[in-house]
N, C-alpha and C positions, 0 to 999 in steps of 0.2 A: 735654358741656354739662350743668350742673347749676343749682337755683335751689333757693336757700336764702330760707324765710319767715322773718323773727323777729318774734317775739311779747312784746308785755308781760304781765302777769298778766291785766291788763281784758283784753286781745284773747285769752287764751285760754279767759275767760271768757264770749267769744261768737262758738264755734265752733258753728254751725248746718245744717242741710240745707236743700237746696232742689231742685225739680224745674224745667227750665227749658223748655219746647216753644218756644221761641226759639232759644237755644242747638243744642235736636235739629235743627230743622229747616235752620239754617245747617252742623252737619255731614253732616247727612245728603243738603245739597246736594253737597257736598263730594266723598263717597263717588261720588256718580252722576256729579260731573265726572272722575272718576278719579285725587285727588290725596290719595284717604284712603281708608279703610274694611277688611274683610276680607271674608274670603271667607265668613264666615258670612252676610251681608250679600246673597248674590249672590240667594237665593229673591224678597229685594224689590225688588232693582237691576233682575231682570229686567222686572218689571211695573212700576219707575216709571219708569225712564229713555227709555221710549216721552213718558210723559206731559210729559218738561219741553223737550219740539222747539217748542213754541210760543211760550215765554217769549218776553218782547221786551227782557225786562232780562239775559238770560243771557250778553250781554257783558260786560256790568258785574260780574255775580256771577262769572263766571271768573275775570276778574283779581282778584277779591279775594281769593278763597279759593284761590289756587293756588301760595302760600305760605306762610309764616308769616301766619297769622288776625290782622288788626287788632280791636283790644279796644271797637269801639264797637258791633261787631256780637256781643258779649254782653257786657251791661248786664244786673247783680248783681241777680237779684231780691231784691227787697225782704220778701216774702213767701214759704211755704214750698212753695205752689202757686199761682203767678200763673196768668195766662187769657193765650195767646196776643195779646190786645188790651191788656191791661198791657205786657209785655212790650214791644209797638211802638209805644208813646207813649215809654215810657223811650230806648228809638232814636231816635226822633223830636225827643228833648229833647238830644240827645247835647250838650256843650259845644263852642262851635266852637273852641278852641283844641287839645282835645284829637284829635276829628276832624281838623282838618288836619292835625297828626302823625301820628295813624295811618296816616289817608288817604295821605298823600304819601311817609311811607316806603314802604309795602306798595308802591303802584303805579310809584316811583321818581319821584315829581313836586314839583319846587322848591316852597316856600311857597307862594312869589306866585301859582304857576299851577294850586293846589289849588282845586276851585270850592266856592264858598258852602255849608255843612251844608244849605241850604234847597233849593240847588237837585238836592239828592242823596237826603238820608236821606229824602224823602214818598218819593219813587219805588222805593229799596230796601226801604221797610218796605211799600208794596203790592205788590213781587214776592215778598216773603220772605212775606207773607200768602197771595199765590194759591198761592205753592210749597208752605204750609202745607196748605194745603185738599185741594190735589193729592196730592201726597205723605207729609203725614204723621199729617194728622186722621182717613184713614179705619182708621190702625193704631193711633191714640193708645190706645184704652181699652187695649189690649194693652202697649203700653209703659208706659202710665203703672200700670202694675199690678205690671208689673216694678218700677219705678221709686220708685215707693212700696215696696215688698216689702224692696227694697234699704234702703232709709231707716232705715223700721222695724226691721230687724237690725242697722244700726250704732248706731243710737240704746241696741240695749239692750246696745250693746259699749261703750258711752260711759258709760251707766250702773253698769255690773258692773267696768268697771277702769279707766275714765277715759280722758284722753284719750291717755296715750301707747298703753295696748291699742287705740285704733281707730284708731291711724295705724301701727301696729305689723300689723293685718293688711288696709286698705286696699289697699294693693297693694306687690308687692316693690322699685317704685321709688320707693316714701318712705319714708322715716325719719324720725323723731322723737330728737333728740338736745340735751337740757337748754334746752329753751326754743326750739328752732331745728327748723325744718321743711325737710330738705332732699330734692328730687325729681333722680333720678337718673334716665340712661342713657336710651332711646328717647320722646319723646313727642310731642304735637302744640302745639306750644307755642300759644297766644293772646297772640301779640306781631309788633309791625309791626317790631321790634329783629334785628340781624342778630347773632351770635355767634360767634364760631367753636370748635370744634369742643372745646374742652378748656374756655373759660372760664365761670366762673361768675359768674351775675348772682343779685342782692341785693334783696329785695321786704320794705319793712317794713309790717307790717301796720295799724301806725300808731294799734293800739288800736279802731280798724277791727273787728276778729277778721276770722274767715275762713268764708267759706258752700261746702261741697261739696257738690257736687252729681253725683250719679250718672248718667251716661251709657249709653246705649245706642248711638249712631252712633259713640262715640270706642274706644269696644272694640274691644281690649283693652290700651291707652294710655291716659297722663294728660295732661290737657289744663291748663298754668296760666297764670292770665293776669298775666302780668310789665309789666303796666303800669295797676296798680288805680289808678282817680280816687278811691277810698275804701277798701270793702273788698276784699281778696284772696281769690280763688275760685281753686279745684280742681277738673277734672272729673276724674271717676276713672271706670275701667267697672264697670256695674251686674253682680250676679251674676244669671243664668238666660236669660241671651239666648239662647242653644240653642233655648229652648223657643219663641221670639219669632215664627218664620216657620213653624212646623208648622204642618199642616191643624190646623181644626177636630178637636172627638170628634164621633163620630155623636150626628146630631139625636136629641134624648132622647124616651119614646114619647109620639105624642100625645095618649093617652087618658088617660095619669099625667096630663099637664100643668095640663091642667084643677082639680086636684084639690091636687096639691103647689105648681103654680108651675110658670114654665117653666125659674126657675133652679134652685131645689132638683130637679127631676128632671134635669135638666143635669147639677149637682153627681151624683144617683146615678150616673148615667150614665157619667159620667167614673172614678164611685171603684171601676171593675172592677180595677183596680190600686194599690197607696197611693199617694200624693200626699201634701204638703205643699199648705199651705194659699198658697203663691205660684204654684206652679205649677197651682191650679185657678183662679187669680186671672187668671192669662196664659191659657190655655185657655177662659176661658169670658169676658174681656174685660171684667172687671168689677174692683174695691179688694178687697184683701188684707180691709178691713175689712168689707166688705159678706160675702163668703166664712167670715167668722168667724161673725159672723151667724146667716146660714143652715145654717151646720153645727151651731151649737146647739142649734136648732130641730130639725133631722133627729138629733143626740145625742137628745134628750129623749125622742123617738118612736122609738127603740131600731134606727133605721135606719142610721145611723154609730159604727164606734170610731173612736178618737185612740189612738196608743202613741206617748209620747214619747221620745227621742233623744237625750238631753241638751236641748240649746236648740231641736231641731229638734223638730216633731212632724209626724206619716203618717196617714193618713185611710184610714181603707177602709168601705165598704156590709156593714153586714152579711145572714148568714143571710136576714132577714124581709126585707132591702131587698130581695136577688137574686130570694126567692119574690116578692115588690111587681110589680119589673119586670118577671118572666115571664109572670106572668098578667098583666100587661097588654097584653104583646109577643103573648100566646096568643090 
């Protein structure tokens, strides 16, 4: 099964990012009903899948999610970081005509006996909220650091070669071929549509462009949604989730804290080994942008190098940071 985008010039000219904690939070129920995910997954499966025995909407979410995704339940942010509460008004608004086709394919139910958008999507968007709170807010700063970090680097692959280089190394199931965006071989499709196994279906972008969005629960699969009301979205997996479920670094000392901060001594803390400025970002639960930040400030006071990598750059504490934290540890 394959799914071919086409594009006109306008829609390639509004190819964008976006971060969706709607979207996560509908996969990552996904995962814990057992109809998706990896096993990289399995450090947070164990500690959330206790949490979701109480739902009262977990019937309804089973059957939705335990096929092919109907596309009302991710609604295209409009923005490049919506709030979980944007997010569920857009659900909340979903059109009834397109709802009832989702609806009624996914669950296999005739038109007629599809029920009213009013009497469904309030009560999905306050389960999809508590499962939010449950499950996925007290990890957010941690993904969405990822998630941002990811962005960030496609952006300056969008920039340096355009767009066929950042669909050229988003993942090995797209290609980019003269105007045409075609996704191949394994993914999690976002469609209530049934396909069989060789045919390809046809998504026009419609001038629309197209919003991707980096994923963390769909890793390491693309997710597309073959039945845009406007625009066409991509989810693709974000790079660094590895790092996503590791413990903490040890609490940084408390007598620095006072004096640096508790994130800059954090940051030293962490830089007993190089790092990238993503992965101090996922580590200590904080924006790629904030972490920049604060390493310039620790640059200046001769506490941090940078050596860069080409596009990458590694962080380490130096000399006077290690004397810093000894005697403070002493």
């Amino acid at each position: 099964m394959a799914v071919e985008i086409r594009f006109t010039a306008a829609s390639v000219a509004r190819v964008r990012f976006a971060v969706s904690p709607l979207g996560e939070t509908v996969l990552a129920l996904r995962v814990l009903l057992g109809t998706g995910g990896h096993a990289a997954h399995r450090p947070w499966v164990r500690r959330a899948r206790p949490l979701l025995a109480g739902e009262r909407e977990l019937p309804v979410l089973r059957a939705l999610l335990a096929g092919p995704l109907p596309s009302f339940l991710f609604p295209v942010p409009q923005e490049r970081l919506p709030s979980m509460a944007t997010e569920l008004d857009l659900l909340r608004a979903t059109e009834e005509t397109f709802f009832r086709r989702e609806y009624g394919a996914v669950l296999g139910v005739p038109g007629e006996e599809v029920p009213a958008p009013a009497a469904v999507l309030p009560r999905l968007a306050g389960a999809l909220h508590r499962c939010h709170e449950l499950l996925v807010a007290p990890y957010w700063a941690r993904m969405r650091a990822i998630l941002e970090a990811d962005v960030g680097r496609r952006a300056l692959t969008l920039v340096d070669g355009g767009v066929q280089a950042l669909f050229s190394e988003l993942h090995r199931d797209i290609a980019w071929d003269d105007g045409q965006l075609v996704v191949h071989g394994r993914r999690t499709p976002h469609s209530a549509g049934r396909h069989t196994p060789h045919s390809v279906r046809t998504v026009d972008s419609g001038g629309h462009g197209l919003v991707l969005l980096p994923s963390v629960f769909n890793w390491p699969h693309v997710g597309v949604d073959e039945s845009p009301v406007t625009t066409a979205s991509i989810r693709y997996p974000a790079v660094g989730i590895g790092l996503l479920w590791e413990d903490r670094p040890p609490s940084p000392p408390t007598a620095l804290a006072p004096v640096l901060g508790y994130t800059r001594t954090a940051l030293l803390t962490a830089l007993a080994e190089p790092l990238t400025t993503a992965a101090l970002a996922v580590r200590l639960g904080i924006t790629p942008s904030a972490v920049s930040q604060h390493l310039g400030t620790l640059r200046g006071a001769g506490l941090v190098s940078t050596q860069r990598r080409g596009r990458t750059a590694l962080h380490l504490r130096t000399e006077r940071a290690d004397h810093l934290l000894g005697t403070s540890a002493s």
